[in-house]
C-alpha positions as CSV (number, residue, x, y, z in Angstrom):
1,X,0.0,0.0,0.0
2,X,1.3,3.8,-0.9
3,X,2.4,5.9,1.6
4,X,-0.1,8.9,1.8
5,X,1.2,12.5,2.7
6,X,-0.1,15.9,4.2
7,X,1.8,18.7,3.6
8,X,0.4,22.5,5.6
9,X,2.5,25.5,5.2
10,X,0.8,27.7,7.8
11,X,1.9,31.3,7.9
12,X,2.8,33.7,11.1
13,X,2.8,37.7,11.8
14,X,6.1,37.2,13.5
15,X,9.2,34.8,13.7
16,X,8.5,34.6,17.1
17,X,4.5,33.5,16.8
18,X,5.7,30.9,14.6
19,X,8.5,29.4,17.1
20,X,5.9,29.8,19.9
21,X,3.6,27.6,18.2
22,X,6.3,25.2,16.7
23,X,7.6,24.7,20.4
24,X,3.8,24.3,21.6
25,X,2.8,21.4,18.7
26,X,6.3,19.5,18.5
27,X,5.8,17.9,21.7
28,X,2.5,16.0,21.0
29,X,3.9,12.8,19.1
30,X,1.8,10.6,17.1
31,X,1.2,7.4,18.4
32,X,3.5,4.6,17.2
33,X,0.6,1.9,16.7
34,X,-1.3,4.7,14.5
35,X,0.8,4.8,12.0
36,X,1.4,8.0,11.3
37,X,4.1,10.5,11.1
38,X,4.2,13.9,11.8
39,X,7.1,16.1,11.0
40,X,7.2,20.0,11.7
41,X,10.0,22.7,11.0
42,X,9.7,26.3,10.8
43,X,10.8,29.2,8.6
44,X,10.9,32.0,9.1
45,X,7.6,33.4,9.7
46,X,5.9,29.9,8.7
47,X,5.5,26.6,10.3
48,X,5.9,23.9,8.6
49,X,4.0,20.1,8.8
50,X,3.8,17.3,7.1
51,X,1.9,14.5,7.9
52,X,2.5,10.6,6.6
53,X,0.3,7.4,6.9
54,X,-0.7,4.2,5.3
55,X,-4.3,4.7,5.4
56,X,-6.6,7.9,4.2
57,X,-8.8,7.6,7.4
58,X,-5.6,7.8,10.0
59,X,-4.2,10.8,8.1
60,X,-7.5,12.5,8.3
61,X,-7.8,11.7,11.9
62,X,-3.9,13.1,12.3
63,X,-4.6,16.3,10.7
64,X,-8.0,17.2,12.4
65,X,-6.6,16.5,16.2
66,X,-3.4,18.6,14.9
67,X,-5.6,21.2,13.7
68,X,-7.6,21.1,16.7
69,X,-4.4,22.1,18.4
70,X,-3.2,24.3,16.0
71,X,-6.4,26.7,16.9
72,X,-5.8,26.4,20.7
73,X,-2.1,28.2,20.1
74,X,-3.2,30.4,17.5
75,X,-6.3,31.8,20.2
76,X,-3.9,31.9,22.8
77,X,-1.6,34.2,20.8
78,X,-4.2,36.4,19.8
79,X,-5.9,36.5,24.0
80,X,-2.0,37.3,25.0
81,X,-1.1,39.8,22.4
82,X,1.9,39.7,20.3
83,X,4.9,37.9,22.0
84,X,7.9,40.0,23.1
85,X,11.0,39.3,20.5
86,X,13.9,37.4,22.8
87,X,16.3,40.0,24.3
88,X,20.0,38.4,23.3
């Protein structure tokens, strides 16, 4: 069976909205007997994901809980205001 992919570029304000959000969704990993992969990177101002899986439902299900979460970060972002850029 083909591997099946899911790839989301999802654009920031800042550099610093995207690493929040990169640091806030890297930690939750996908289940090894699911299946699926998840990979994230960001660039910049965007955040990378891409998403792999052997079966059309579990990808679905990967992307809708990550999206899920995705909205969570994004609202608490906005409720907090813009973050402060790290002093060196």
């Amino acid at each position: 069976m083909a591997e099946l992919s899911c790839d989301l570029d999802i654009p920031f304000q800042t550099e610093r909205e995207a690493e929040i959000a990169y640091n806030s969704l890297r930690v939750d990993k996908e289940p090894k007997k699911g299946g699926n992969k998840k990979t994230l990177s960001v660039s910049g101002t965007t955040l990378h994901i891409r998403f792999e899986s052997k079966e059309a439902r579990l990808l679905r299900v990967a992307v809708n809980g990550f999206m899920d979460h995705l909205i969570l970060v994004t609202q608490t972002i906005e409720q907090f205001g813009p973050p402060q850029e790290k002093k060196a």
